[in-house]
N, C-alpha and C positions, 0 to 999 in steps of 0.2 A: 212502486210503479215500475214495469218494464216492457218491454219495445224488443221484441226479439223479430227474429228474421231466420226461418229452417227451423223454427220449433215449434211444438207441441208440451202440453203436461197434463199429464193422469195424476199425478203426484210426485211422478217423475218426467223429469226433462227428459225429453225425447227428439229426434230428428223426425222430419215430418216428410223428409224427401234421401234421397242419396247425394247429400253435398254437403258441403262446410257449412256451419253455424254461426250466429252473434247475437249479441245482447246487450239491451241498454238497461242497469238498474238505478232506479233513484233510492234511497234506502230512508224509514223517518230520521235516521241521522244526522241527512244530509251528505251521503256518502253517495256518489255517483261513481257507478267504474263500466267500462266497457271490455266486454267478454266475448271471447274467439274460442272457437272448435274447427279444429279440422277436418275432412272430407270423414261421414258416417254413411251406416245402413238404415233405411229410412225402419223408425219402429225400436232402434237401438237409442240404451240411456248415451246423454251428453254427460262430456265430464270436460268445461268451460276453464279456461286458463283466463285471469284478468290480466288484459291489457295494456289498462289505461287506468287511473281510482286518481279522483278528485276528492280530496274530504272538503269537508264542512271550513275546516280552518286554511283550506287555499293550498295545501299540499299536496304537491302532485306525485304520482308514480307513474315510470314507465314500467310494464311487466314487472313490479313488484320488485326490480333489479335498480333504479334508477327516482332518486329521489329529489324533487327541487321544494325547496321551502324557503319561508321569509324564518321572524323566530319563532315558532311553533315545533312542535317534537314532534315526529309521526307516531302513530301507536302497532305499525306493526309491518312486516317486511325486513327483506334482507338486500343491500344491495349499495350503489354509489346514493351518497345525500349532499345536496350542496344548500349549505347555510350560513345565514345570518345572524352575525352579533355585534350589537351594535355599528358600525361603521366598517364593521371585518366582513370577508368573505372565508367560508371557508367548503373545502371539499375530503370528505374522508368515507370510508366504505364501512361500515356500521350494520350488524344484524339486530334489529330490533323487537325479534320475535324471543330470542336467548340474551340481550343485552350485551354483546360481544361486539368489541372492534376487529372487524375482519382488517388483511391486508390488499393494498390498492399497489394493483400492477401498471404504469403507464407503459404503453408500446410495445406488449409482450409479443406482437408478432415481431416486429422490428421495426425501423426508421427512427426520428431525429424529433425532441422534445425541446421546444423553445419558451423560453421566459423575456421576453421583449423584444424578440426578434419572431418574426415569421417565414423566416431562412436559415431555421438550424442545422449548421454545419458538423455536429457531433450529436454524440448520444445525448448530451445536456448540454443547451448552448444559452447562457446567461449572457444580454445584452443590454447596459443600460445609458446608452448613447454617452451623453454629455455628463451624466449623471456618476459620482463615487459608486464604484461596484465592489459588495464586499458578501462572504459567505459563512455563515456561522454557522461552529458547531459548539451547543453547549450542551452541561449538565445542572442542574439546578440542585440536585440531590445532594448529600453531604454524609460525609460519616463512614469510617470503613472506608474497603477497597471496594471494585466492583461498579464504583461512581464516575470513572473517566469518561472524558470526550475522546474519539479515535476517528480518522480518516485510514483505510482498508485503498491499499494502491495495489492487486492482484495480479500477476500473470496466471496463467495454466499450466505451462512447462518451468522446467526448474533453470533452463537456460533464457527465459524469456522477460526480454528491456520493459523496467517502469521506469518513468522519468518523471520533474515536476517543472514545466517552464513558466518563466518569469520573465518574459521577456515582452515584447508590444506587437501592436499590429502591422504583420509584414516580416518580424522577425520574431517570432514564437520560443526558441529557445537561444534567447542571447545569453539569458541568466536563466543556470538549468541546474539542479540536483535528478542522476539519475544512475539505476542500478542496475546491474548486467552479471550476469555466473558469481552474485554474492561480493560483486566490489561495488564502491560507490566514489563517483566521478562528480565533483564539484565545478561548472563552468561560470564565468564571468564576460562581459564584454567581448564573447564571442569565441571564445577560447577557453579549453580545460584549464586548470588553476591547481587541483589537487586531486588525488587518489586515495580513497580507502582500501585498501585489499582484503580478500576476505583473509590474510593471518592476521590481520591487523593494523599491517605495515602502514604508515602514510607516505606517500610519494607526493612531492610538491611540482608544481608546474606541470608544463602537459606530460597527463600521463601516456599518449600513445609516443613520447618521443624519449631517447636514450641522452640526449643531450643537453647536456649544461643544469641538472636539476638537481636535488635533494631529496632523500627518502630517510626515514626517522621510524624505528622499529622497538619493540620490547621482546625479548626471548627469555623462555626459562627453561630450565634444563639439568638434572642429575651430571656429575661431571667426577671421575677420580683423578688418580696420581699420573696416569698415560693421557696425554694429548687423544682429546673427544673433537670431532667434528662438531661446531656450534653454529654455525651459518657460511652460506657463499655467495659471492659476488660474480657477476657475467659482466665480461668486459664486453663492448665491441670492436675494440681492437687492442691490436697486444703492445701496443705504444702509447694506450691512453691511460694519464695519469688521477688517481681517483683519490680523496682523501676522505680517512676513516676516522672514526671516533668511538671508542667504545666504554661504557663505566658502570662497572661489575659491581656487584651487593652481593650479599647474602649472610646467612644467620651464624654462629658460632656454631662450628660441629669440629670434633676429635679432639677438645681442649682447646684450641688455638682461637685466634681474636677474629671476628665476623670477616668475610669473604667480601674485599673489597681491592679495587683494580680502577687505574687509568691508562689507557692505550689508545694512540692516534699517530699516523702516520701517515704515508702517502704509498699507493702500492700500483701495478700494474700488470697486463698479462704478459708479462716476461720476466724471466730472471734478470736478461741483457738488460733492462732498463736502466739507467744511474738516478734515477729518479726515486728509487724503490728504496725507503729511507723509514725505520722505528723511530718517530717523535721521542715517543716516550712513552716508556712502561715502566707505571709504581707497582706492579703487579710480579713485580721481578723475582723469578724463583728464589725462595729461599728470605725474601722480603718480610715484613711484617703481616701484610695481606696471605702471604702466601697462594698467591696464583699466577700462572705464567699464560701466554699469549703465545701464536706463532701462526705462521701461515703460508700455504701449499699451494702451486699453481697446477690444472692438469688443462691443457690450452689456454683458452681466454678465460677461464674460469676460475676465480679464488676462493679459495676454501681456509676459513679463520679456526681455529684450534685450539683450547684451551686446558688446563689441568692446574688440580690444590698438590700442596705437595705430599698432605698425609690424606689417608679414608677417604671418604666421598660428601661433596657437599654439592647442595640443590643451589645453582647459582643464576641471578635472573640479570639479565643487561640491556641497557638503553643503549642503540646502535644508530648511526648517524652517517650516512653517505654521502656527499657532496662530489659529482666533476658529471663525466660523461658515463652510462653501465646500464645494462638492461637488467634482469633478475634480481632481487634477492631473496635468499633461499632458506626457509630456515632447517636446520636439519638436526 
């Protein structure tokens, strides 16, 4: 049975005037849908877009894009479906014509997507009042690589801050992990705490400040018999007294017994200083280690130096700064 409005049939659907079309069909299936055409030439075939399709089992569609159901499957269309099982809601974009799960874009023009709030303040704003708020990602798969769970924290530019706060309402990043030109910055109670650098370096306490902290490094490096440039220190002033620690490894090369050294002292950007004092070095030319230490000032800047006494050995050192000094440099 059908109920049109602008139309006519010979066998073909037809407009009967010069204007837009519609149609009501009931099908013996029990399959009702409602059919739109736009503005024709009266005597021209229709070619009806459905609207609206009610089946038999309570399924509905909008234009064939938009699916609402209880637990029944639709048998055909492309488009968003919202369904039931048992006690679940769910919503997923599903082409039912080829069997494929399409993907479902929220807010691709833009604006702010809320889960318990209806005053989303970001892009995804999860609010669950009084209630424990938590966000899972899992995998269920097993076996092999390829199986992880991963959270993707992006910029666009290679200079551009992600951060992760942990912090409460009113104060957002008190407790913050975040990353900046490839360094990564640990905050606590409101305040930086430590420093990744992108060589590696850690720097402990705030890292935008030159005073009173610690930085703890690894360097490796080819080294012969002549004093090599190994790293440098930046003082901020040429009075401030910095103390060092340095301990050398490395493998057995030219006969002699593995590449090992301890050196700490205390140094500063002046020769004038009385302060400027070798702790101690087992690394004492000529020593069993066989590697010697030494070091250069060219302004505020200290530059550490090292050489074996025979050939060349790859020598890697755990480096340890303690007082006031901005830079360290590995070179």
């Amino acid at each position: 049975m059908c109920i049109r409005d602008s139309v006519y049939t010979d066998g073909t659907e037809k407009y009967i005037q010069n204007d837009a079309a519609c149609k009501i069909r009931l099908t013996d299936a029990g399959l009702m849908d409602f059919r739109v055409a736009g503005a024709g030439t009266a005597g021209n075939a229709i070619s009806f877009t459905t609207a609206l399709a009610i089946e038999a089992t309570g399924n509905t569609f909008v234009g064939k894009g938009f699916a609402v159901r209880g637990t029944q499957v639709p048998s055909y269309g492309s488009g968003i479906e919202m369904h039931q099982s048992g006690n679940d809601m769910h919503i997923y974009a599903y082409d039912r014509d080829n069997s494929a799960v399409k993907d479902l874009t929220l807010q691709n023009p833009g604006g702010n997507v809320g889960i318990g709030t209806t005053s989303p303040a970001s892009r995804l704003h999860i609010e669950s009042g009084n209630a424990h708020n938590k966000i899972s990602v899992t995998s269920t798969a097993s076996g092999g690589t390829g199986y992880d769970a991963a959270i993707d924290l992006l910029g666009s530019a290679s200079n551009s801050e992600v951060q992760l706060n942990m912090g409460i309402n009113g104060d957002a990043d008190r407790e913050q992990i975040k990353t900046y030109q490839s360094a990564m910055t640990f905050r606590t109670n409101n305040a930086s705490r430590m420093l990744i650098k992108s060589n590696g370096g850690i720097q402990q306490q705030d890292p935008t400040s030159t005073s009173s902290r610690k930085e703890e490094i690894f360097h490796y490096k080819n080294v012969g018999t002549s004093f090599t440039d190994y790293f440098s220190v930046d003082l901020p002033s040429a009075h401030t007294a910095v103390f060092y620690e340095i301990i050398t490894f490395g493998g057995d090369w030219s006969g002699h017994s593995a590449a090992r050294s301890y050196y700490k002292g205390f140094m500063s950007g002046t020769t004038g200083y009385s302060g400027n004092n070798e702790i101690e070095n087992s690394g004492a030319y000529g020593a069993g280690s066989h590697i010697d230490w030494n070091y250069t000032r060219s302004g505020s800047t200290v530059t550490f130096q090292t050489k074996v006494y025979t050939g060349t050995a790859g020598l890697a050192a755990y480096i340890r700064i303690i007082g006031s000094f901005g830079n360290i440099t590995l070179l």
